[in-house]
Each structure stands twice: as structure tokens, then as C-alpha cells.
N, C-alpha and C positions, 0 to 999 in steps of 0.2 A: 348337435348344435346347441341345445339346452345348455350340456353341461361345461360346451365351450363361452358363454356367455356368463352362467354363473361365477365359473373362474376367473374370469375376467373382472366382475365386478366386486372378487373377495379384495381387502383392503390390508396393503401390504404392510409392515411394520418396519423392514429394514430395506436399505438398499446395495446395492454395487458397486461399489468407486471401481470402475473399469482400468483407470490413473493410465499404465504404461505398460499393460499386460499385452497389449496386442506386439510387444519386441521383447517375448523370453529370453533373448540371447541377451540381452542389455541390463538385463536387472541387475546383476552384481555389478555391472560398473555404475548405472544409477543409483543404487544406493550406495555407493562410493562418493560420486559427484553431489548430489545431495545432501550425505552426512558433511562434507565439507563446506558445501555451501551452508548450510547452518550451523553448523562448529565458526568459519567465519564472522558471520553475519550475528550471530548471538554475541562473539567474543570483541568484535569492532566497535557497536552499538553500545555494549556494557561496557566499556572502556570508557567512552565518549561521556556516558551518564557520571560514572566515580569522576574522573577526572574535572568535570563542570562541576560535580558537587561541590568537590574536595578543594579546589582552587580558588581563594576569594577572589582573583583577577578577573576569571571568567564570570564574575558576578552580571554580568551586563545582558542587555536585550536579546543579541546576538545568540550569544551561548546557553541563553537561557530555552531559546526556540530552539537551538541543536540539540539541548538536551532531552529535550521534550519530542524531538524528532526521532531521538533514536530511543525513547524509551517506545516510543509507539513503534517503532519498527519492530520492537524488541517483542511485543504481542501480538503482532501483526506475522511474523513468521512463525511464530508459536501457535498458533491458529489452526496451521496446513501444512508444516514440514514434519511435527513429530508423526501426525498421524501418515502420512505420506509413508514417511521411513519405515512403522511399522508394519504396513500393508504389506509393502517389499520385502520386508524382512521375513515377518512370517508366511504370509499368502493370504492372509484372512481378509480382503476387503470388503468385509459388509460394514454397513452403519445403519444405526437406527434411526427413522426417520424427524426423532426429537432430534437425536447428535446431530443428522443433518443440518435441521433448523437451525440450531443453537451457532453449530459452523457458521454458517453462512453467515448469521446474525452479526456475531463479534469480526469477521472477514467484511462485511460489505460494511460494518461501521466502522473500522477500522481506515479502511482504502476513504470511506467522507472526511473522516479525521486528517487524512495526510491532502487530501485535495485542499481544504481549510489551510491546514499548517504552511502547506508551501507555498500559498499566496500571500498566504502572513508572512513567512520569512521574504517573496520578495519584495513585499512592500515595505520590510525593516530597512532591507538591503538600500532600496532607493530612497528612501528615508538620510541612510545614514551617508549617499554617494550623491544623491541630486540635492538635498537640501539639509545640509549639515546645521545649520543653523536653526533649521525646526527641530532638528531630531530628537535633541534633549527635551525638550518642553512636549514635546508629542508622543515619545515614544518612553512615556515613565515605569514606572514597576506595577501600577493601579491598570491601564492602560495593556500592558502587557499579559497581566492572570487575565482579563478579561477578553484580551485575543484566543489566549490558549484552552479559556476553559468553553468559551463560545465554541472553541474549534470540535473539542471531544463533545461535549452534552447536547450542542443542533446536530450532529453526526447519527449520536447516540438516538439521539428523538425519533429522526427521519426512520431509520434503518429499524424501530420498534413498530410503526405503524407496518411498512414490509411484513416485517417478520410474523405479526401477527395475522395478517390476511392470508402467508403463509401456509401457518399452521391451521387453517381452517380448510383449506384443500383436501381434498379425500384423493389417496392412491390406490391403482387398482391393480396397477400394472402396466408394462415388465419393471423390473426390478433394476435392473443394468444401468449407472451414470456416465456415459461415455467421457469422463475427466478425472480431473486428481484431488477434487474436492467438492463440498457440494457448493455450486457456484446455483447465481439462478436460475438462468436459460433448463440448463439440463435438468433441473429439477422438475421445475414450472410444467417441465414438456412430458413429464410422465405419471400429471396427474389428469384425472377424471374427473375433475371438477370447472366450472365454470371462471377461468382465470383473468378473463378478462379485462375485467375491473383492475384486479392488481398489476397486469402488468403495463396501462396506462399508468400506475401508479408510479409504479419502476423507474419509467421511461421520465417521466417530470423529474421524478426524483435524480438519476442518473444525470440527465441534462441539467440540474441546477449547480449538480455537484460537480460537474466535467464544463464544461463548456463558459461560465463565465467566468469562473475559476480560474482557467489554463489561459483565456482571453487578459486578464489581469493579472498574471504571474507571467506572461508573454510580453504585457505593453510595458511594463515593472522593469523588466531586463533589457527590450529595446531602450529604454531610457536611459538606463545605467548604462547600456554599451556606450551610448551618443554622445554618454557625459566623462565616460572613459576617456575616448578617442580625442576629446579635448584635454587632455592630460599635456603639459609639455613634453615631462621628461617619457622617453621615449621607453626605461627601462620597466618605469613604475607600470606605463601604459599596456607595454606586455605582458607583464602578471597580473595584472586586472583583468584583463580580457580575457587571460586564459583561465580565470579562474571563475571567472561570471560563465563565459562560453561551455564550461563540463557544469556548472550549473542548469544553464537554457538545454544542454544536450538530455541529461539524466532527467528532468522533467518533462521536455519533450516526447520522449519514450516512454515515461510512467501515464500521461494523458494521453499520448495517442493510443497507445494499445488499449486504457479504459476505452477511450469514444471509438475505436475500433469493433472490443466486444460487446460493448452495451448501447452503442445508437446507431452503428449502421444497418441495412437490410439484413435477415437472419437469409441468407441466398447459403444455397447446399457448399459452395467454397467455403463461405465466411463460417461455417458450422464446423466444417474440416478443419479450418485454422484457429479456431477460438483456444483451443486449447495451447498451442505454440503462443500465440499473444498474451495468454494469460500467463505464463511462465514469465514474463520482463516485466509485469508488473507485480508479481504475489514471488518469487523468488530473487530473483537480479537485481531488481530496484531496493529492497531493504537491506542486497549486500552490501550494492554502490555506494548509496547514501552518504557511509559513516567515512568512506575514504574517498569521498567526490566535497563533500560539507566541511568534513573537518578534520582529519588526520591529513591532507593538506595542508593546514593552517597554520602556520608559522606559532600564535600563540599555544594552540591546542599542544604542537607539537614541545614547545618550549617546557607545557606546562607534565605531558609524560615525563621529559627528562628530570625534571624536578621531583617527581613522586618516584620515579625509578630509583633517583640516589638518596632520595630519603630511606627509599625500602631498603637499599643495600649497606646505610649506615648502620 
């Protein structure tokens, strides 16, 4: 009994990404499905960035938040799919419990960052569809670095206080993180320390970043629907809608599954499926993004053709 105690209280250094080991029959086609979703999603994103660079046209509000969205995607899957791939690849899923941290740090400030951006983008959007005539005067270049840089650096802030209440946690044991990265719940639940405090802290933080965010990126797009629908012509009216509606859709998926894993009841279901939830927002959403935003977009697209036949002259 002694020596069952002691062991328990020795303090562990790495841990177990468990990821998707419990379906060995699946690993080769997961890391198939995987390496493509990130070969994608890297190659969509960086697209989106040269191309916004590269095009003085794209100099504008709009493109300027797309670009900045997919640069953030672009670190955002770099976070969790190379190390994912590598686990699968070799077998080896330990991590250190700094690498943990550090993970999670640039993941959880990451996902604040894009909660930020996409309320900013809808508030460009309704800007530039409900009230065209502010938009110039309100939505300048001063105006704009100070959306985006407010969006990464209160992100950045929030997710350092976390991070470091974090690191003050002592582990003792098991080892084992039943996910595919270190997120927080599963972390948080295998330490022997007194967590409490932080994860009130969590919870504020989570809800500030989910909930009036998605409430304001929500009322953003009912508006621009409402101001659509008064469109006369009836062609313009249905490529509006359809292209605001795969907007409200692809954010509605990226905030419901946050306010799914991080503020509903931790009930023995919602534990089982955290990890399926987490998957649409840390993998599918920073595929979508770059061909829901803007390889749609008539200019975007205009402006590849342009840099394609420059390349081929």
C-alpha cells in the first residue's frame, strides 16, 4: 500500500497522446486522410496569403482580414497535425509535459485569435453590405491593424495567464491523454494538484471568447442576410446568400463544437465525444476556411489567373 502511494505521488515528466490508437486497423488510412488534410489546408491557406500579398487589387479591408485568416490557419494546423502525423507514423506518442504546455499554449491562443478574426470579418462584411456609405470612413487601414493586431495580442494575453497556472500543476499520474493533442480538459484531469482556481479561470476565459463573439458574428450575418433579400435583382440576391450562408454555416460549426467542448456539462457522453467535436474545429475548419472565404471569390480567383500566366510567361 505504501509503495502504491509513493508511486502515485512520483511526478511524471511526459505524457501519452492516446490520439487514435484504440483503431489499429485504421492507422494507415489515417495517416493517409491526415497527411492530405494538411498538404490541403497548408497549400490553400498559403495560396491565399502570396496571392493577397502579391496583388495590389486585393490591397483592401476584406483581403486584408482573409489574409490574415489564413496566415493564422496556417499556424494553427501546424500546432497539432505535424505532431499527430508523426505519432502515427512512428508509434512513439509520448510528449513532454513542457511540449504539452507549450501545445496547448499556441492551440488555445490560436482558436482566441480566429474567434476575434471572424467577428472582425463579420463586422467588415456588414459594414461593407448594410452600410456602404460608413464603410470607407470606418473601416480605414489605422482602424484595420488595430482590429487584427487587438485580435492576436488579447488572444495571446488571455491564453498566457492559462498557460501559466498550467504549468504550476504537479503530475503524478497515469500518464495516458485520451486525445490527439494536449487540449485542456484531459490534461487538467491528470494532474494532482489543486485545479480549481484555473479552471474557473478557463471557463470565463472560454465564455468570453465563444459566446459573445459567435452572439456578434451571428447578429452580423442575420443582418447582411435581411439586407440581401432586399436586393432586387434576383440573380445578385442568390449569390449573396449563398455565399454569406457557407459563411454563417463554417462558423457556426467552428463555435458550436468550441461551446460544445469547453462550456457544456463534462457528463461521461460529452467526454466520449469531445474528441470527435474537436476534430471540426482543429482540423476541417482551417481546411474549409481558405475554399468557403476565398477561392470562391471571383476576385481572389481572377487574381490566381493573373499570377498563373505571369508564371507561365
Amino acid at each position: 500500500m505504501a509503495n502504491t502511494e509513493e508511486r502515485n505521488q512520483t511526478t511524471i515528466t511526459e505524457f501519452i497522446l492516446l490520439g487514435f490508437a484504440n483503431l489499429p486497423q485504421l492507422q494507415t488510412h489515417l495517416l493517409l486522410l491526415f497527411l492530405a488534410i494538411y498538404i490541403v489546408t497548408m497549400s490553400g491557406n498559403t495560396l491565399i496569403v502570396a496571392v493577397v500579398v502579391a496583388d495590389q487589387h486585393l490591397h483592401t479591408p476584406m483581403y486584408f482580414f482573409l489574409g490574415n485568416l489564413s496566415c493564422l490557419e496556417i499556424c494553427y494546423s501546424s500546432t497539432i497535425l505535424p505532431r499527430m502525423l508523426a505519432s502515427i507514423l512512428t508509434g512513439d506518442r509520448t510528449i513532454s509535459v513542457h511540449g504539452c504546455i507549450v501545445q496547448f499554449y499556441f492551440f488555445a491562443s490560436l482558436v482566441a485569435s480566429e474567434c476575434c478574426l471572424l467577428s472582425t470579418m463579420s463586422y467588415d462584411r456588414y459594414l461593407a453590405i448594410c452600410k456602404p456609405l460608413h464603410y470607407g470612413t470606418r473601416m480605414n487601414n489605422r482602424f484595420c491593424i488595430y482590429l487584427v493586431a487587438g485580435s492576436w495580442i488579447n488572444s495571446f494575453i488571455a491564453i498566457t495567464l492559462i498557460a501559466f497556472l498550467m504549468s504550476q500543476l504537479t503530475f503524478c499520474g497515469p500518464q495516458e491523454i485520451d486525445h490527439f493533442f494536449c487540449d485542456f480538459t484531459p490534461v487538467v484531469k491528470l494532474s494532482c494538484s489543486d485545479s480549481h482556481l484555473m479552471e474557473i479561470v478557463t471557463f470565463i476565459f472560454s465564455a468570453l471568447f465563444t459566446l459573445p463573439l459567435f452572439a456578434f458574428t451571428l447578429a452580423s450575418y442575420v443582418c447582411i442576410i435581411i439586407t440581401i433579400l432586399r436586393i432586387s435583382s434576383s440573380t445578385g440576391r442568390q449569390k449573396s446568400f449563398s455565399i454569406c450562408s457557407s459563411h454563417l454555416i463554417v462558423v457556426t460549426i467552428f463555435y458550436g463544437s468550441l461551446i460544445i467542448v469547453y462550456l457544456l456539462p463534462r457528463t461521461n457522453t460529452m467526454r466520449s465525444l469531445n474528441k470527435v467535436f474537436s476534430l471540426f474545429y482543429t482540423i476541417l475548419t482551417p481546411m474549409a476556411n481558405p475554399f468557403i472565404y476565398s477561392l470562391r471569390n471571383k476576385e481572389i480567383k481572377g487574381a490566381l489567373r493573373k499570377g498563373i500566366r505571369k508564371l507561365m510567361l
